[in-house]
C-alpha positions as CSV (number, residue, x, y, z in Angstrom):
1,X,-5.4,-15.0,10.4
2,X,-2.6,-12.8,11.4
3,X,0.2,-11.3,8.9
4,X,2.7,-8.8,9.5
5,X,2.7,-5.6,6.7
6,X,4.6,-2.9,5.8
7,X,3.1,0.9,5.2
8,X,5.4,3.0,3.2
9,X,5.4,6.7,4.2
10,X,8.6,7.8,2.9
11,X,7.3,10.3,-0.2
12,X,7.2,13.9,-0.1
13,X,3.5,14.6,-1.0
14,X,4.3,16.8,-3.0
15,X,0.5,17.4,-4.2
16,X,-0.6,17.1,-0.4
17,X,2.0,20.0,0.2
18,X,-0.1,22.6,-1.3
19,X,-2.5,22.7,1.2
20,X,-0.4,21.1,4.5
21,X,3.5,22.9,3.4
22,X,5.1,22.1,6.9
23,X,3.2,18.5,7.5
24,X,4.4,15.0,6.8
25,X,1.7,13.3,4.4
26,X,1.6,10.1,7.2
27,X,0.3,12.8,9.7
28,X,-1.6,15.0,7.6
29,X,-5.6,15.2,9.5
30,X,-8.3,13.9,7.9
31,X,-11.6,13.1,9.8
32,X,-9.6,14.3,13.0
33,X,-6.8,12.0,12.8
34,X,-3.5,11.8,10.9
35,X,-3.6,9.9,7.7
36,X,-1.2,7.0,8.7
37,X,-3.4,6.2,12.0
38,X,-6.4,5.6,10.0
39,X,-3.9,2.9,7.7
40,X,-2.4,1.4,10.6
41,X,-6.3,0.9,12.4
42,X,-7.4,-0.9,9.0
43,X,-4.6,-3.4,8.7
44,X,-4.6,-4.2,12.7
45,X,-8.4,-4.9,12.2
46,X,-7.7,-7.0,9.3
47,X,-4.8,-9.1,11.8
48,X,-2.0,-7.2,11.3
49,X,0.3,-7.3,14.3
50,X,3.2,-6.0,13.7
51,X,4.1,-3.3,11.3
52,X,7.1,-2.0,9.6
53,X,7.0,1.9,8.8
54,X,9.1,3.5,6.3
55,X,9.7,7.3,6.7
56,X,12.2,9.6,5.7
57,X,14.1,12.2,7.3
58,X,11.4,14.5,7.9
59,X,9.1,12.3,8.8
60,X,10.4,12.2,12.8
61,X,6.8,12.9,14.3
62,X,5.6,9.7,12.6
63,X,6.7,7.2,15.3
64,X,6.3,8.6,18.5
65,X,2.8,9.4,17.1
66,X,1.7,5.6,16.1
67,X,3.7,4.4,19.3
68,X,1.5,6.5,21.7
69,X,-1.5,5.8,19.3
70,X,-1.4,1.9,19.1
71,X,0.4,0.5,22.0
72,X,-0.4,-2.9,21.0
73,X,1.2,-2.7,17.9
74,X,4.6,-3.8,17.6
75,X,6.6,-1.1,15.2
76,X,9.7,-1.5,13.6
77,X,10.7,1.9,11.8
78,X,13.1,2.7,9.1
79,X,13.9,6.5,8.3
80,X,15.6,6.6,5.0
81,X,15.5,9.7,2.4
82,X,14.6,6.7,-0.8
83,X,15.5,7.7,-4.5
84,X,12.2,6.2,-5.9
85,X,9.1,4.7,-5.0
86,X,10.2,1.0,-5.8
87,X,13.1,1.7,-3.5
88,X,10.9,2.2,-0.9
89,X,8.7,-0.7,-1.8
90,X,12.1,-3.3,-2.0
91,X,13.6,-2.1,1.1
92,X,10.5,-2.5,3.4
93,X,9.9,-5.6,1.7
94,X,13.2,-7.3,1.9
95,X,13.1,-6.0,6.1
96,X,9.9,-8.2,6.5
97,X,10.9,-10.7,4.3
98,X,14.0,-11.7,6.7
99,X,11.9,-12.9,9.4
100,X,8.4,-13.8,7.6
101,X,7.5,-15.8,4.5
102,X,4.3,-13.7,3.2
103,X,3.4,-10.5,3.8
104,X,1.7,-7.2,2.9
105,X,3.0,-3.4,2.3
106,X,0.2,-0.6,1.7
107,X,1.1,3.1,1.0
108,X,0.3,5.6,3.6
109,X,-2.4,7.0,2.0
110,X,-4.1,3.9,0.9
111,X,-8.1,3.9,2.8
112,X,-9.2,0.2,2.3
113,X,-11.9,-1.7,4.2
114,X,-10.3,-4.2,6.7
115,X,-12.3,-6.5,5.7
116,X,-11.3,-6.4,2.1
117,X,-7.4,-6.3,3.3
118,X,-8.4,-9.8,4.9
119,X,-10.0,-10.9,1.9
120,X,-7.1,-9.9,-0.2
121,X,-4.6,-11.9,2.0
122,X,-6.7,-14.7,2.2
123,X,-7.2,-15.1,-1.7
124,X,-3.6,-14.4,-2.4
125,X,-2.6,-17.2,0.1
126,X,-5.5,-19.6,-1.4
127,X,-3.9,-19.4,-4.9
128,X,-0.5,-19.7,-4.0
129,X,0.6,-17.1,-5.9
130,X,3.9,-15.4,-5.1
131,X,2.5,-11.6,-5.3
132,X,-0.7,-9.9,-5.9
133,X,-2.3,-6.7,-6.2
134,X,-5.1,-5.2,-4.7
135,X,-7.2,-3.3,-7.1
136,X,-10.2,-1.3,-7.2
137,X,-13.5,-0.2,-9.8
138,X,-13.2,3.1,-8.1
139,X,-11.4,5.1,-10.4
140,X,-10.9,8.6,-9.0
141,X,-6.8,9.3,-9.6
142,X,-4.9,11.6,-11.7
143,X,-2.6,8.7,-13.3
144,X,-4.5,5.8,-12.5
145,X,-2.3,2.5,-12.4
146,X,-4.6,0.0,-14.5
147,X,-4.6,-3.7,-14.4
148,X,-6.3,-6.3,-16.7
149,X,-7.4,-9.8,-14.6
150,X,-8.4,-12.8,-16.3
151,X,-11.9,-14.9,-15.0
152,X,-9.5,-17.0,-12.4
153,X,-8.1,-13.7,-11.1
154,X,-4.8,-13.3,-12.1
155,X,-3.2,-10.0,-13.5
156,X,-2.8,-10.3,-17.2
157,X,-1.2,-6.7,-18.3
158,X,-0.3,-3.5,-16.0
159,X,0.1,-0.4,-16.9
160,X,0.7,0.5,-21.1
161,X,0.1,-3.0,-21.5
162,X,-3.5,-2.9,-20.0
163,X,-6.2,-2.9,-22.5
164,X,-9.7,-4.0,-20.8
165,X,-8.5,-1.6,-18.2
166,X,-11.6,-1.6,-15.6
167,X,-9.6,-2.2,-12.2
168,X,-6.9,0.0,-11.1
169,X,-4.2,-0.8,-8.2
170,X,-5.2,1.0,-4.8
171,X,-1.8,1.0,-3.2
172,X,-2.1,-2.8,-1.2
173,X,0.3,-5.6,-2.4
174,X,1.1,-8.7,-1.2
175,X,4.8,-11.0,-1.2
176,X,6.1,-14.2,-0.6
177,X,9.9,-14.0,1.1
178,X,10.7,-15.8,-2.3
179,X,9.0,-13.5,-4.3
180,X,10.9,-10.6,-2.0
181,X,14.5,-12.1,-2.4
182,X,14.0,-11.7,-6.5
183,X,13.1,-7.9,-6.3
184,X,15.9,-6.7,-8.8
185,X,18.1,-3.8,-7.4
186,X,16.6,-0.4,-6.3
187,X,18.0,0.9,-9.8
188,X,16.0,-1.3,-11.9
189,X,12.7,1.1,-11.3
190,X,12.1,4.6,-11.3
191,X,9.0,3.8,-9.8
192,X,6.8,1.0,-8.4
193,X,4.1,0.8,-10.8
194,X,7.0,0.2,-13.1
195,X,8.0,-2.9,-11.2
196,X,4.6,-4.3,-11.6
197,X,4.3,-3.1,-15.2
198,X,7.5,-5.5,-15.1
199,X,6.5,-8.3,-13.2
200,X,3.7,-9.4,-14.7
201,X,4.7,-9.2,-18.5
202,X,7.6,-11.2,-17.0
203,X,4.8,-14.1,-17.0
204,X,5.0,-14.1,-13.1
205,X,1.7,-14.9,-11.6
206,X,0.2,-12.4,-9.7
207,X,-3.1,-12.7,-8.3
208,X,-5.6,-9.5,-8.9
209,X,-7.9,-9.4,-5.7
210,X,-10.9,-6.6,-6.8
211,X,-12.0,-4.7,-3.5
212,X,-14.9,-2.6,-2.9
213,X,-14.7,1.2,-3.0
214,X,-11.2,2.7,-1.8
215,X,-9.9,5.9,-1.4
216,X,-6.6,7.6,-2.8
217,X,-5.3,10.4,-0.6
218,X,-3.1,12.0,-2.6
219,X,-4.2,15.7,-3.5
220,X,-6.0,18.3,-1.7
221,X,-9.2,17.8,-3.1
222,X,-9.2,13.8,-2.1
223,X,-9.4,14.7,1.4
224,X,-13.0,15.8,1.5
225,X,-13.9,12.2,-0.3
226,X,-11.4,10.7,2.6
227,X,-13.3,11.9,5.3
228,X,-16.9,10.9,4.1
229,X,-15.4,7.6,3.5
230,X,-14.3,7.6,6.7
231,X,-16.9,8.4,8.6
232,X,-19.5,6.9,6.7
233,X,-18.1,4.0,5.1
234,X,-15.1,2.5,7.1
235,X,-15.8,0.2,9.5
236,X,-12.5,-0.5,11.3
């Protein structure tokens, strides 16, 4: 199975900041290497051969380190300074989306078996779905993003809308170029969880793809839990 994805790594980490102040989030260490390496070495184990990488201005160490880190990954990299996270999410997906006809887009600080990415992919493509979201039991997050799924494993409610609210997203989603060329403008959303809030009370059908325990690295204190997942628990 091989796909192409899309990581974006264009936010400020602004919680991250606290204890990193003059370092990226994509190349913050954790478990001796920067943040986006261990992202990129999950989705290339899971047949990811090319990746697009979103970054913004200050984010100019980011490729030369993935280029020297991964030579046999192709890169294509996009520096732009985004007004929201759905931006983001739109203009990496619309880039893929010109060339390729399903793909998928992770967050940079989303830690997620390889084995569960290829299991994702694999059930989205089986149900012919046009998008789907990989969530997670493992609830450790702030402002978790929660997502009801029926028994045939397709998202019913995101978001306000949730009400069973067990699963929450982990930051992996999946496209068709169809489903890509009917993202509304960058305006529409102040932020991607409000896109999918969107989508799926829309009635689009968008598969919900459960993984096993994932990690969130998005404050200080989720970089201890990183790094025993990491070396304990991810098997790239």
């Amino acid at each position: 199975m091989t796909i192409e994805a899309g990581i974006i790594a264009a936010g400020e980490g602004s919680r991250l900041a606290k204890s990193h102040p003059s370092t990226v989030k994509a190349l913050i260490p954790v478990a001796g290497r920067p943040l986006s390496h261990w992202v990129v070495d999950g989705l290339r184990a899971a047949g990811c051969g090319k990746l697009t990488i979103l970054t913004n201005s200050r984010g100019g160490g980011v490729a030369p380190s993935l280029s020297a880190a991964f030579t046999d990954i192709e890169f294509d990299f996009i520096t732009a300074d985004t007004t929201s996270s759905f931006e983001s999410f739109r203009l990496v997906s619309l880039r893929i989306a010109e060339t390729k006809e399903d793909f998928v887009v992770s967050t940079v600080d989303a830690l997620i078996q390889p084995e569960d990415v290829s299991r994702f992919i694999n059930e989205c493509r089986a149900t012919k779905a046009r998008a789907g979201i990989a969530l997670t039991l493992h609830v450790d997050d702030e402002k978790p993003l929660w997502a009801d799924v029926d028994e045939v494993g397709v998202v019913t409610a995101v978001g306000p809308d949730a009400k069973t609210r067990r699963a929450v997203t982990c930051g992996l989603y999946y496209l068709t170029r169809s489903a890509a060329r009917r993202l509304p403008e960058a305006s529409a959303h102040g932020r991607l969880r409000d896109f999918w809030t969107a989508l799926v009370a829309s009635g689009e059908r968008v598969s919900g793809v459960t993984m096993s325990k994932t990690i969130d690295v998005d404050r200080p204190v989720d970089l201890q839990a990183a790094e025993l997942f990491l070396t304990t628990e991810m098997r790239p």
